[in-house]
C-alpha positions as YAML, in Angstrom:
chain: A
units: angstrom
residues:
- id: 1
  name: UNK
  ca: [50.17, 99.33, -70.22]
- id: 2
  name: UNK
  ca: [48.92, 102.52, -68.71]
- id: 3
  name: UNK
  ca: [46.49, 104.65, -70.24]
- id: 4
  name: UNK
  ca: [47.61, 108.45, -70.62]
- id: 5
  name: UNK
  ca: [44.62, 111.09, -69.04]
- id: 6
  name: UNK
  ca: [45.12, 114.64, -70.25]
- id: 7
  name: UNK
  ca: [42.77, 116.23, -67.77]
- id: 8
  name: UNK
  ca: [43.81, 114.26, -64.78]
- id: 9
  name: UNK
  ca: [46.03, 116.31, -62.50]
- id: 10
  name: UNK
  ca: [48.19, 114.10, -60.61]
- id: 11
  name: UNK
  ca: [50.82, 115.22, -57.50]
- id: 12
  name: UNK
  ca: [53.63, 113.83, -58.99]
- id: 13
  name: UNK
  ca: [52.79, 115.93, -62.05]
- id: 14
  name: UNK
  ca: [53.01, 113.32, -64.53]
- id: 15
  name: UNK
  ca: [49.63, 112.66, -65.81]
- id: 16
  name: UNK
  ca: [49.28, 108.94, -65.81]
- id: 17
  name: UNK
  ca: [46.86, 107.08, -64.72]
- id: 18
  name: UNK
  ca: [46.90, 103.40, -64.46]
- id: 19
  name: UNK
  ca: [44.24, 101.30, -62.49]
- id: 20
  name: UNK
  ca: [44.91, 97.35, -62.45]
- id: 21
  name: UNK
  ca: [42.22, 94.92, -61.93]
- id: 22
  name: UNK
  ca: [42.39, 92.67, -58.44]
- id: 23
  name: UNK
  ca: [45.53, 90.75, -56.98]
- id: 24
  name: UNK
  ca: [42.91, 87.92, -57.00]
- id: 25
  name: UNK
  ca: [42.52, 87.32, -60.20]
- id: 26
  name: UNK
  ca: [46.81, 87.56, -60.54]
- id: 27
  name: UNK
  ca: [46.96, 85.30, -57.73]
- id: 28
  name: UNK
  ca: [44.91, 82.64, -59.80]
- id: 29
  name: UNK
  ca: [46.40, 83.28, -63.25]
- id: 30
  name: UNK
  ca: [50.11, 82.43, -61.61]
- id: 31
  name: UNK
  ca: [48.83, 79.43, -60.14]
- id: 32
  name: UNK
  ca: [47.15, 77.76, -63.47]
- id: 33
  name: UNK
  ca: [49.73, 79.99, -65.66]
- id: 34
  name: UNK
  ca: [47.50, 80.53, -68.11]
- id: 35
  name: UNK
  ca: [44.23, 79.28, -66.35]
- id: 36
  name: UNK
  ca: [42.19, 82.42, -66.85]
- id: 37
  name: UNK
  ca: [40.56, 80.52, -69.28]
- id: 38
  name: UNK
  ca: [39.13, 78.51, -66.53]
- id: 39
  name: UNK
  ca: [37.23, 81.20, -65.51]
- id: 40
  name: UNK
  ca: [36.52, 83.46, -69.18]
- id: 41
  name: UNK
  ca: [34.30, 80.16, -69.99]
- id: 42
  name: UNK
  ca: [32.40, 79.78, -66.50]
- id: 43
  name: UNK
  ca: [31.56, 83.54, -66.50]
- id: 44
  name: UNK
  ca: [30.80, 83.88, -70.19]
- id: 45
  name: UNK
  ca: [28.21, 80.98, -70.22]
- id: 46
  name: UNK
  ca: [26.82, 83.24, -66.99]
- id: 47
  name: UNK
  ca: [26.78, 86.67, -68.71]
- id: 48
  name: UNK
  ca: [25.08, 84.97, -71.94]
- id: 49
  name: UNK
  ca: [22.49, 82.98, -69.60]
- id: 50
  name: UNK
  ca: [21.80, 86.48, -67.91]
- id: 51
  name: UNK
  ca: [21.39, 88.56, -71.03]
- id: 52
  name: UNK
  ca: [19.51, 85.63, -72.85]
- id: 53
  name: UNK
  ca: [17.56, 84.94, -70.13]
- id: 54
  name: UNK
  ca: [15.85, 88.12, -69.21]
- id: 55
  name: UNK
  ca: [15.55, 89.44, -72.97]
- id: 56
  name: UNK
  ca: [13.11, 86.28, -73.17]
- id: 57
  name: UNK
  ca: [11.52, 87.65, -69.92]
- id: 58
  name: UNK
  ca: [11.02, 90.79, -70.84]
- id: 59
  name: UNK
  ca: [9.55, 90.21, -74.67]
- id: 60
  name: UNK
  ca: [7.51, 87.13, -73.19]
- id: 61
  name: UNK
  ca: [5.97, 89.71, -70.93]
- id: 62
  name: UNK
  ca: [5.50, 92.65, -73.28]
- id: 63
  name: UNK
  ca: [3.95, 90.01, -76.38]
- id: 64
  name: UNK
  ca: [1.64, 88.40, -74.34]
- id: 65
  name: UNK
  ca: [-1.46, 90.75, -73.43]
- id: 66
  name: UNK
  ca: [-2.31, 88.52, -70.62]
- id: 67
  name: UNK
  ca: [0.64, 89.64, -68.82]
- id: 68
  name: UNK
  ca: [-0.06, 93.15, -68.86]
- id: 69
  name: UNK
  ca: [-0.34, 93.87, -65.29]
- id: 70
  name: UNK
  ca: [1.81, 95.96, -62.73]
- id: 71
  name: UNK
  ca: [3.56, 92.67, -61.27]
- id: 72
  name: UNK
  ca: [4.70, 91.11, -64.71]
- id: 73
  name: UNK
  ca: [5.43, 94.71, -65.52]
- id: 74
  name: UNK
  ca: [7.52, 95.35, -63.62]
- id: 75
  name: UNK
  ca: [9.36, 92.08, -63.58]
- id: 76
  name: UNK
  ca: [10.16, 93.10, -67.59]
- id: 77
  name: UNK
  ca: [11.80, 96.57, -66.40]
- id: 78
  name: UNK
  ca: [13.88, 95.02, -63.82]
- id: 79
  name: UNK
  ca: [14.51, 92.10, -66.24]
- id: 80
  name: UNK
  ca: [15.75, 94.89, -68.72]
- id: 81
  name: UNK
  ca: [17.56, 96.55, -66.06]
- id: 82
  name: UNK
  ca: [19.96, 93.66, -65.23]
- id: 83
  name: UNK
  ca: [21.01, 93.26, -68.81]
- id: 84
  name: UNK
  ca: [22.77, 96.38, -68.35]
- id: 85
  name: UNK
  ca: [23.73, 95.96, -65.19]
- id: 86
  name: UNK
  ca: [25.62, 93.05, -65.62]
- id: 87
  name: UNK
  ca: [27.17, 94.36, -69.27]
- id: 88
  name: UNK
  ca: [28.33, 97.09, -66.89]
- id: 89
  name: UNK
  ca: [31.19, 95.28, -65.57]
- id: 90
  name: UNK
  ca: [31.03, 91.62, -66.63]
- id: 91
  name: UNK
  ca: [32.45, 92.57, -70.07]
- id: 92
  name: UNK
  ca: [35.75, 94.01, -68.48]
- id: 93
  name: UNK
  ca: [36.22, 91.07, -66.35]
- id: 94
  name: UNK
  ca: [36.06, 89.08, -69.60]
- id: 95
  name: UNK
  ca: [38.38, 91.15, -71.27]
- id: 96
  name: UNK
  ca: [40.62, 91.53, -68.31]
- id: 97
  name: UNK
  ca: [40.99, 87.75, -68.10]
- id: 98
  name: UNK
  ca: [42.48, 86.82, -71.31]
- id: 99
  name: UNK
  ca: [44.40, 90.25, -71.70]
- id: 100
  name: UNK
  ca: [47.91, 90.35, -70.58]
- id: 101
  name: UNK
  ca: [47.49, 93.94, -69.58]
- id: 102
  name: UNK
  ca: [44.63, 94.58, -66.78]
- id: 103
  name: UNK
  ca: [43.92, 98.06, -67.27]
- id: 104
  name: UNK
  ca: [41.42, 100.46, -67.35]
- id: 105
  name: UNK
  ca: [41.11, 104.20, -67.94]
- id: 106
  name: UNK
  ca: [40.41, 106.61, -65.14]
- id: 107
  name: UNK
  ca: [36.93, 107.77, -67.69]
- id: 108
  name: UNK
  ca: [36.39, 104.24, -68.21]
- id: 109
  name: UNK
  ca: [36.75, 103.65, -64.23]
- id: 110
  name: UNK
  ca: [33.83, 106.03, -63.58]
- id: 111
  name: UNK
  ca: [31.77, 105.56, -66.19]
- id: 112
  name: UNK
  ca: [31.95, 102.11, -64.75]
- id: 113
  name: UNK
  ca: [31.11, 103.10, -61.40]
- id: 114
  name: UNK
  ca: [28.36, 105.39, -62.70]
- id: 115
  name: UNK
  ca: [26.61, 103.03, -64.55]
- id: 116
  name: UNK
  ca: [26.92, 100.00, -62.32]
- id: 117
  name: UNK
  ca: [25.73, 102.06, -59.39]
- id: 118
  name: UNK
  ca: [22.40, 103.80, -61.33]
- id: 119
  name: UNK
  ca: [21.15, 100.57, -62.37]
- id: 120
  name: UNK
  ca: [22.06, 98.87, -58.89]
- id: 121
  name: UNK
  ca: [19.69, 101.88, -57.48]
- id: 122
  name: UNK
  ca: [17.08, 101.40, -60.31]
- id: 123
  name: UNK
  ca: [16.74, 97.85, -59.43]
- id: 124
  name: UNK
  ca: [16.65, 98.69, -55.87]
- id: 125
  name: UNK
  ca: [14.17, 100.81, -55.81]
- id: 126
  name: UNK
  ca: [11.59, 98.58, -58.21]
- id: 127
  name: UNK
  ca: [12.35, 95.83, -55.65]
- id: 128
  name: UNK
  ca: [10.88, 98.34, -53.20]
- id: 129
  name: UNK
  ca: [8.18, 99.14, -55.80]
- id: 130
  name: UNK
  ca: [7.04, 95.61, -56.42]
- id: 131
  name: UNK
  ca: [7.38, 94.50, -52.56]
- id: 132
  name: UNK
  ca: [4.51, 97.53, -51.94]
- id: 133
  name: UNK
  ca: [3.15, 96.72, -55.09]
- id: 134
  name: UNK
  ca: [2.44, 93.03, -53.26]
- id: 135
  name: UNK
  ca: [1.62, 94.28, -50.56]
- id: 136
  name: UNK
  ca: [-0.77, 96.12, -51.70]
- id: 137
  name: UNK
  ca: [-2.27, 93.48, -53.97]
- id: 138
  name: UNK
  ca: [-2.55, 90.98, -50.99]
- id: 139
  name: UNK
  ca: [-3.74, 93.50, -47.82]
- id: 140
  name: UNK
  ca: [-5.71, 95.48, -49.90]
- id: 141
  name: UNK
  ca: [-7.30, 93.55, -53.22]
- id: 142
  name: UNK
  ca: [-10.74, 95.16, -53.52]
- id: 143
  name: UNK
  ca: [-8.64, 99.05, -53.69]
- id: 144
  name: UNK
  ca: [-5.82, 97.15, -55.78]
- id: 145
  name: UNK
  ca: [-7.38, 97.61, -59.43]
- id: 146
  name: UNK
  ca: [-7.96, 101.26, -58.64]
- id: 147
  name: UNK
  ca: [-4.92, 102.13, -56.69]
- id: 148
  name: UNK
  ca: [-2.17, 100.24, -59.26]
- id: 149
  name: UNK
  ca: [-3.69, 101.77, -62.27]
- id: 150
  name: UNK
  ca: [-1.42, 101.32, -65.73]
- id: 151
  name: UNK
  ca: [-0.68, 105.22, -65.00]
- id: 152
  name: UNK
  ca: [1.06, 104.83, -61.67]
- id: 153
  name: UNK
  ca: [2.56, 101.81, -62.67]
- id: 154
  name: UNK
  ca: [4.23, 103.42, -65.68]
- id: 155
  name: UNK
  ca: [5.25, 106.47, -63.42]
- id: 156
  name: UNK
  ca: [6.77, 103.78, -61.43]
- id: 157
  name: UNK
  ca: [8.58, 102.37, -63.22]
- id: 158
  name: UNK
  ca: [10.27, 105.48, -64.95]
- id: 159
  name: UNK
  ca: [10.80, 106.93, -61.73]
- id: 160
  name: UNK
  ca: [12.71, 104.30, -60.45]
- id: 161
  name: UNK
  ca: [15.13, 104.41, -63.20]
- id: 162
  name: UNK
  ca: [15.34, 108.45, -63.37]
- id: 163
  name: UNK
  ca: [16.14, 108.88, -59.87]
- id: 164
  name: UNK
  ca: [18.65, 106.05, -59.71]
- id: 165
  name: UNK
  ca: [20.16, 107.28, -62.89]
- id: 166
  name: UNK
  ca: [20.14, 110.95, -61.45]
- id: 167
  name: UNK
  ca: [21.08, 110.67, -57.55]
- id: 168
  name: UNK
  ca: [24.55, 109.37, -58.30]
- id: 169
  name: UNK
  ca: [25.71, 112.54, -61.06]
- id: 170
  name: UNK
  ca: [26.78, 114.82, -58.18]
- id: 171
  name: UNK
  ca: [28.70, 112.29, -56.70]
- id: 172
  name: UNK
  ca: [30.61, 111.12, -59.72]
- id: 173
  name: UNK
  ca: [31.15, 114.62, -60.71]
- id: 174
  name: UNK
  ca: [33.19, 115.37, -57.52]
- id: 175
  name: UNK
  ca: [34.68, 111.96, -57.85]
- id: 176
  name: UNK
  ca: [36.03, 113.17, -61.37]
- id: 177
  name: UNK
  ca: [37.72, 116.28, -60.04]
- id: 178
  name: UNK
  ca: [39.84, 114.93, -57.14]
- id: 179
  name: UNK
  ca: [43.55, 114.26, -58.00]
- id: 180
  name: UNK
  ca: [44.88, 110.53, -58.44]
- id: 181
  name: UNK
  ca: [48.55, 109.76, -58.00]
- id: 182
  name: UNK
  ca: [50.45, 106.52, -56.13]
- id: 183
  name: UNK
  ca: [50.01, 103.05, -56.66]
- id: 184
  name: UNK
  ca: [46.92, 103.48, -58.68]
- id: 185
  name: UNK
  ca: [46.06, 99.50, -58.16]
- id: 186
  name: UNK
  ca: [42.65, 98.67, -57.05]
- id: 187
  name: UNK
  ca: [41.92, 95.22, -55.20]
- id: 188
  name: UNK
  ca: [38.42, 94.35, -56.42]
- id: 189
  name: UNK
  ca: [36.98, 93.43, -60.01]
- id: 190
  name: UNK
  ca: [35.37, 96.12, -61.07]
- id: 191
  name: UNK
  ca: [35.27, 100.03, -59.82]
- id: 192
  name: UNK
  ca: [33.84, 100.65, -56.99]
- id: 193
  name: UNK
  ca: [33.75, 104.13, -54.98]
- id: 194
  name: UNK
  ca: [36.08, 102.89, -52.14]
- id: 195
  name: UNK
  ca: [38.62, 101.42, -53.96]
- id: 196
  name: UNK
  ca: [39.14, 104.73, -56.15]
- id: 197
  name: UNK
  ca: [38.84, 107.07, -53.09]
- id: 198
  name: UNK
  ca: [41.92, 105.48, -51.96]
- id: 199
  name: UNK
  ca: [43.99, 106.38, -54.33]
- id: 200
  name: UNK
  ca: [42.76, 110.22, -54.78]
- id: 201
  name: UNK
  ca: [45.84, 112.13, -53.15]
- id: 202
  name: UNK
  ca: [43.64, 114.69, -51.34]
- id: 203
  name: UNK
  ca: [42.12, 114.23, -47.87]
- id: 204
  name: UNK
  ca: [39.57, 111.15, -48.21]
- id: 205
  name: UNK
  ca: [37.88, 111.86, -45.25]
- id: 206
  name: UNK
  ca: [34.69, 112.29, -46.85]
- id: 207
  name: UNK
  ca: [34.34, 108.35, -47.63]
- id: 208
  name: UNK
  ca: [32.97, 108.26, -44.55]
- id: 209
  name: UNK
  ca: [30.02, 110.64, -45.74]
- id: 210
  name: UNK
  ca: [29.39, 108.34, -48.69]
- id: 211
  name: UNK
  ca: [29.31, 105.91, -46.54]
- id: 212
  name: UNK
  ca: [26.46, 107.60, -44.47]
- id: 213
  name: UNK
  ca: [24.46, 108.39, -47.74]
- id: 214
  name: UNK
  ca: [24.53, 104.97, -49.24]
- id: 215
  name: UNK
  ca: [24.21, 103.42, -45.54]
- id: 216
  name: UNK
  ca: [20.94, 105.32, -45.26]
- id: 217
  name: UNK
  ca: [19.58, 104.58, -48.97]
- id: 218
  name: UNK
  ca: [20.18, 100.74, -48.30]
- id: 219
  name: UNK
  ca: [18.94, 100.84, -44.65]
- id: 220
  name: UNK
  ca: [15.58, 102.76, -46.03]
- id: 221
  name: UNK
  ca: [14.96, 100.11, -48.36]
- id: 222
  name: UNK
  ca: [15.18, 97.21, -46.73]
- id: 223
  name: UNK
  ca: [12.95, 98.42, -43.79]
- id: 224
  name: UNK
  ca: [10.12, 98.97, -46.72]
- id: 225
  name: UNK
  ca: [10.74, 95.49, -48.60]
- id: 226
  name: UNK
  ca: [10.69, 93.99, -44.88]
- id: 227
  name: UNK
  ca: [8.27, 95.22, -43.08]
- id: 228
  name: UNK
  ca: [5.71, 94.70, -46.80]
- id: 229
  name: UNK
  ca: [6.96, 91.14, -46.60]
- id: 230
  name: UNK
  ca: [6.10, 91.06, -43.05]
- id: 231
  name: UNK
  ca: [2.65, 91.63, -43.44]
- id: 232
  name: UNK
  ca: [2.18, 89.99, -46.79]
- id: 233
  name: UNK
  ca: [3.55, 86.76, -44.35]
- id: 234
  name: UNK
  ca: [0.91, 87.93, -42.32]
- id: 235
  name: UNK
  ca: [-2.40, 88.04, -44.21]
- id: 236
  name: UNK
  ca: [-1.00, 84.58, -46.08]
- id: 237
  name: UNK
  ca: [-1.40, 82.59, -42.87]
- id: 238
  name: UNK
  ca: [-5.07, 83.59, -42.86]
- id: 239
  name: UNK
  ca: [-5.30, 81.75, -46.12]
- id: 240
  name: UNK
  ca: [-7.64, 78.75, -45.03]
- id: 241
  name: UNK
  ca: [-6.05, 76.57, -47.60]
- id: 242
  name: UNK
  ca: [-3.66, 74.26, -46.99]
- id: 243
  name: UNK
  ca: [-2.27, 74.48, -50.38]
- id: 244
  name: UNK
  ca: [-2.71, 77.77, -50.88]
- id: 245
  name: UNK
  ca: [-0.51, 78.94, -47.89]
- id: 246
  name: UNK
  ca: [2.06, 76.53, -49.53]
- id: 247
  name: UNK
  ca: [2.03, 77.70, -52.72]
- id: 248
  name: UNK
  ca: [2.30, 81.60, -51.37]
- id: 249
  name: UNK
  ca: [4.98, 80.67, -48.84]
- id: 250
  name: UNK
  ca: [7.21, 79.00, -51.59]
- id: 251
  name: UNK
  ca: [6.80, 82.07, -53.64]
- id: 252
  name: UNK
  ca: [7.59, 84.71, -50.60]
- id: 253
  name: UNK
  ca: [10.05, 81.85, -50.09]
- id: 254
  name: UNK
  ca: [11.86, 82.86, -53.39]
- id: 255
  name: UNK
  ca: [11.47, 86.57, -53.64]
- id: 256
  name: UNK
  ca: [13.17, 86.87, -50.09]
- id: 257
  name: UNK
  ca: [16.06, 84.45, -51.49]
- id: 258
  name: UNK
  ca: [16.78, 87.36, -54.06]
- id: 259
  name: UNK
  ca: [16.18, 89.88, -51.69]
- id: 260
  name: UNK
  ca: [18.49, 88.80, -49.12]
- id: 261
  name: UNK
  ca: [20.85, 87.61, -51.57]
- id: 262
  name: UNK
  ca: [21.16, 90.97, -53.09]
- id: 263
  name: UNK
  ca: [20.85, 93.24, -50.49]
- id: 264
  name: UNK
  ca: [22.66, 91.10, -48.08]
- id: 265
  name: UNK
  ca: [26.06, 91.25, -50.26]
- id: 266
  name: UNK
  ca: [25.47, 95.01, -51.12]
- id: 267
  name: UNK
  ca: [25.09, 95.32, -46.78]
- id: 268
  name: UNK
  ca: [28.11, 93.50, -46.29]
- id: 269
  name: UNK
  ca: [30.08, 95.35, -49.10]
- id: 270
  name: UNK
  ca: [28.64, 99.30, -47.99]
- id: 271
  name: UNK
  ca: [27.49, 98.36, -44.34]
- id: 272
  name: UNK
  ca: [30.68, 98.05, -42.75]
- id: 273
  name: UNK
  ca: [32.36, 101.45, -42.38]
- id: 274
  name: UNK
  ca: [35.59, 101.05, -40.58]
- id: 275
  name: UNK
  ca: [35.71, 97.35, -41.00]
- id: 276
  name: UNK
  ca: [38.15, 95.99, -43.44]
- id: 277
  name: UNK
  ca: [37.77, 92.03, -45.34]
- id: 278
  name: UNK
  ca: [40.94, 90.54, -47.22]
- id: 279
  name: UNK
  ca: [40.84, 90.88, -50.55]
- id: 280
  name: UNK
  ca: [39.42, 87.63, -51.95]
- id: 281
  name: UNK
  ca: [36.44, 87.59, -49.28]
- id: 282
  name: UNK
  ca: [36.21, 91.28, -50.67]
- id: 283
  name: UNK
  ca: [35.74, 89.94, -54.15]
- id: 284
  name: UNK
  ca: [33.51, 86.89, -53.40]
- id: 285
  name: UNK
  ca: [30.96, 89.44, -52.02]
- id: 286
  name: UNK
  ca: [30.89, 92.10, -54.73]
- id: 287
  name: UNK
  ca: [30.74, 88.30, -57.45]
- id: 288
  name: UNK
  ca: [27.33, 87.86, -55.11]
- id: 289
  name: UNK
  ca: [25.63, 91.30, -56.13]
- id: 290
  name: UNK
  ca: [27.34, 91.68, -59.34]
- id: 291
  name: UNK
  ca: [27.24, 88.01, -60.91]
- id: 292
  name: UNK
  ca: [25.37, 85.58, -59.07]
- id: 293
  name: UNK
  ca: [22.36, 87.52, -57.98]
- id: 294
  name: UNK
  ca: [21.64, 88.58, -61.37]
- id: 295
  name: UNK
  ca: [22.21, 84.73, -62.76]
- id: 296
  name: UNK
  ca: [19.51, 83.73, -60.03]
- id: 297
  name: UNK
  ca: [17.06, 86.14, -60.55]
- id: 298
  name: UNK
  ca: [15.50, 85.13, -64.10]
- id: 299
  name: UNK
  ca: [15.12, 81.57, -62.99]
- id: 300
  name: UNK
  ca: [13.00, 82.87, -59.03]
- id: 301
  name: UNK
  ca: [11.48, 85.87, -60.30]
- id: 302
  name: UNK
  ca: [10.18, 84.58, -63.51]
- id: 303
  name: UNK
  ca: [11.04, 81.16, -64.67]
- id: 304
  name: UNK
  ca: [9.08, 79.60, -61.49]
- id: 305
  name: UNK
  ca: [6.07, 80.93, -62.53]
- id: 306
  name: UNK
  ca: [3.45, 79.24, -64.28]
- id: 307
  name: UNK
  ca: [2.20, 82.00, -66.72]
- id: 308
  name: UNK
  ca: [5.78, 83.12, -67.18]
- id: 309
  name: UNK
  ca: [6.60, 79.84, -68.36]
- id: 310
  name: UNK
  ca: [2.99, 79.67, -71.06]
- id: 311
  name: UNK
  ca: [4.40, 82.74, -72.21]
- id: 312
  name: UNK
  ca: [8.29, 82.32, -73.09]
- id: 313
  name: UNK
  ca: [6.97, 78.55, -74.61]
- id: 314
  name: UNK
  ca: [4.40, 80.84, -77.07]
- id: 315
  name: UNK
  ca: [7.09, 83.63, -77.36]
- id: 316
  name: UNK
  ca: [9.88, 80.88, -78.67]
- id: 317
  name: UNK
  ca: [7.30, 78.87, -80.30]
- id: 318
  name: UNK
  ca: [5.82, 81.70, -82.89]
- id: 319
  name: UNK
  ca: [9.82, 82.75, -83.37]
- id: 320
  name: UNK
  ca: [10.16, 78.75, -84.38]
- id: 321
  name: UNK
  ca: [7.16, 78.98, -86.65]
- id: 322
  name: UNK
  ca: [8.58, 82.70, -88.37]
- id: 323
  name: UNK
  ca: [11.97, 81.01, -89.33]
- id: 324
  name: UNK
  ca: [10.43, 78.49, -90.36]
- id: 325
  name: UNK
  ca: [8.28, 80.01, -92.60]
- id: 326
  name: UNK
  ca: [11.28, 82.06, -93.97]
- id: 327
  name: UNK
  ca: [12.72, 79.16, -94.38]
- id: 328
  name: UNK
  ca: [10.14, 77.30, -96.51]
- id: 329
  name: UNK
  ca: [9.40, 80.81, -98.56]
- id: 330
  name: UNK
  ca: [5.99, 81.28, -97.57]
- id: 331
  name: UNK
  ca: [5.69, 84.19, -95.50]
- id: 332
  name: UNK
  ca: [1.81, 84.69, -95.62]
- id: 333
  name: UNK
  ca: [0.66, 81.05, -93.79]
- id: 334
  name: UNK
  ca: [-0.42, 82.03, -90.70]
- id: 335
  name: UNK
  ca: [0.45, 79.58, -87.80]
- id: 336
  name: UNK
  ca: [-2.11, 78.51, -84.95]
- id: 337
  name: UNK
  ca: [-0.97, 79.29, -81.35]
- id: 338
  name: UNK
  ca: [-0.85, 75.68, -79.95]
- id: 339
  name: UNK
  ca: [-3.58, 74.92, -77.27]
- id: 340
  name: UNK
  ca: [-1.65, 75.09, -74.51]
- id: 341
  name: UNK
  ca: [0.03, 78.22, -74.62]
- id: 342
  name: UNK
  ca: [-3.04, 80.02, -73.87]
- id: 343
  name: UNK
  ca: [-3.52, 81.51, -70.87]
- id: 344
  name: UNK
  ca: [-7.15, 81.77, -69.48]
- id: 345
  name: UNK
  ca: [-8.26, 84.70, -67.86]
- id: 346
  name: UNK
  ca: [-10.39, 83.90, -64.25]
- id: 347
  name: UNK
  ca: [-13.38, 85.46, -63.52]
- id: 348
  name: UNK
  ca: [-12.19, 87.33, -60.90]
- id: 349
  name: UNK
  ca: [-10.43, 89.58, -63.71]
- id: 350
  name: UNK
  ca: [-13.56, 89.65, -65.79]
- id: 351
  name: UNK
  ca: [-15.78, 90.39, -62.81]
- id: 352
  name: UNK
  ca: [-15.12, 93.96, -62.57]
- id: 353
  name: UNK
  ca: [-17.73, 95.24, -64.64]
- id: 354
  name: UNK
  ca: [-19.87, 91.96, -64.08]
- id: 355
  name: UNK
  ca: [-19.83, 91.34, -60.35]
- id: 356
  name: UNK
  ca: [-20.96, 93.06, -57.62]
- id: 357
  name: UNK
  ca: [-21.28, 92.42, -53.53]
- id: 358
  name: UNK
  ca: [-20.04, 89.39, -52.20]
- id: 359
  name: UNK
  ca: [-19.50, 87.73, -55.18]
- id: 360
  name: UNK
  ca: [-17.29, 90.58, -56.01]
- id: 361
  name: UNK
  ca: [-14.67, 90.70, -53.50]
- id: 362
  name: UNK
  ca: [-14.15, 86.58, -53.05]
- id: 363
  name: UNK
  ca: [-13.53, 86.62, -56.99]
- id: 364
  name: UNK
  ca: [-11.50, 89.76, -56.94]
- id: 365
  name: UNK
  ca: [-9.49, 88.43, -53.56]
- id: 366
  name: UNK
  ca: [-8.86, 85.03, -55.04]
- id: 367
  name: UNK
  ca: [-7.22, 86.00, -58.42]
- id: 368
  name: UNK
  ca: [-5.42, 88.86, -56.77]
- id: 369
  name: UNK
  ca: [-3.60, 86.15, -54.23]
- id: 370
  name: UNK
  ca: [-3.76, 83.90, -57.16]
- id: 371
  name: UNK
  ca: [-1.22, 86.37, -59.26]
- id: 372
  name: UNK
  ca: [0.60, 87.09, -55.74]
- id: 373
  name: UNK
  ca: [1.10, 82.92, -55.23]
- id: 374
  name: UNK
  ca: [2.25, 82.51, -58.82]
- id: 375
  name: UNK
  ca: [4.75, 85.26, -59.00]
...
């Protein structure tokens, strides 16, 4: 069924716009007849493991005073982030796989792409944040305290979502004024700025513009998350233990899994200019950035870590204790934290108004690479 649009001037002068989600998922639906429930479940148990998984993150981090720093800080923001990123299209691909009629509405279509592509900036640009943030913490551990104060950190953090949420408004709002006529059918699973540009009937020669802009912003990025990584790799082979050098190249190991992961797909998918994929290898690569990376990054960013996983075992175990206490009627017994969901602070972190000289900086260096190694 297509959706009527009012405002949207078309060539053919009829005012309808209809945009149908991919020939893939068509393709797979005729072959199981009614196998789209083969893949509702598989995604749905995905989109709940993504939104379950980093709400935990984020209240474990913002509960638990010990993780108050800039690195679990900003894991909770982009942990928050990829809710909504992933309710940004996930939900339609839900609904578009158990509804007879794939459609969507051209506002829905770029609100869609709006969204999507501010919180796919926001989360770019904190990856670039927390790979200088590391950086920093690692090359530089005696400044770090008084460089990454709670201030900058903050302003970080709310940049990072401002500008992604604001650099993308011009761009939708000429989007919204081109007309739309044809075929209206768009081969991937979600909107995306290519697909619709292709079926404005007005000279689409500035796609290769866009491409240019978003070639640059991805380009820029990576060159700052790779060349921090670089020297973070650097300064870690320095480390004179054995096991320490393990323990930090397991954990660089990880964060460049994501990274590559998630900017490798977003390369492949804005990278290519001229080139053209088929269709399914088109949507296997936008599943990579849209579903998979997200599904990944809770368990590598967070999950691995040892004082992430003291403080989601506290976080679920006081929950636990509340209903339970609901339960029973007696809402004023105050439960114990158990024993070993405390987190002991070093005394590298207490040594800053303690310590001074040599003592100092080897207590300062070691719990800053500590915090780096357990990330």
């Amino acid at each position: 069924m297509c959706v009527q649009d009012a405002g949207l001037s078309c060539v053919k002068g009829k005012g309808v716009s209809c945009v149908f989600l991919p020939i893939t998922i068509k393709a797979i639906e005729i072959m199981f007849e009614d196998g789209s429930l083969l893949l509702f479940i598989p995604l749905f148990i995905i989109y709940t493991f993504i939104v379950v998984g980093n709400l935990t993150i984020f209240f474990a981090v913002r509960m638990d005073t010990h993780l108050h720093n800039p690195m679990y800080n900003f894991i909770s923001i982009f942990s928050f982030l990829e809710i909504w990123y992933t309710t940004a299209t996930i939900p339609k691909m839900l609904s578009n796989l158990i509804s007879e009629k794939k459609t969507i509405s051209i506002t829905g279509c770029l609100l869609q792409m709006y969204f999507f592509h501010s919180l796919g900036n926001s989360e770019g640009i904190l990856l670039t944040t927390m790979a200088i943030d590391r950086y920093v913490a690692i090359c530089n551990p005696l400044r770090y305290p008084t460089i990454m104060t709670p201030q900058l950190c903050a302003q970080l953090s709310a940049g990072s979502c401002i500008f992604g949420f604001l650099v993308l408004l011009p761009e939708i709002a000429w989007i919204s004024t081109l007309p739309f006529c044809g075929p209206n059918q768009i081969h991937q699973i979600f909107c995306d700025f290519e697909p619709v540009l292709h079926l404005a009937c007005t000279d689409t020669s500035v796609i290769l513009i866009e491409d240019v802009i978003h070639a640059v912003a991805i380009i820029f990025s990576v060159l700052i998350i790779a060349l921090s990584y670089i020297r973070i790799i650097t300064v870690i082979l320095r480390i004179p233990s054995v096991e320490g050098r393990q323990k930090a190249f397991s954990t660089c190991a990880s964060h460049l899994g994501v990274f590559l992961m998630f900017y490798g797909s977003v390369s492949l998918m804005y990278l290519r200019f001229a080139a053209t994929f088929p269709p399914i290898l088109d949507t296997v690569i936008a599943l990579m950035f849209a579903v998979l990376a997200p599904l990944f990054n809770p368990i590598i960013y967070s999950l691995r870590n040892k004082d992430m996983k003291i403080a989601i075992k506290k976080l679920l175990w006081m929950e636990s204790q509340k209903w339970r206490r609901k339960a029973s009627g007696n809402s004023d017994e105050r439960c114990p934290v158990p024993e070993d969901s405390r987190v002991s602070i070093s005394m590298g972190r207490q040594g800053f108004a303690k310590l001074g000289g040599k003592s100092f900086s080897a207590e300062v260096g070691e719990t800053v690479n500590s915090s780096v190694v357990g990330a």
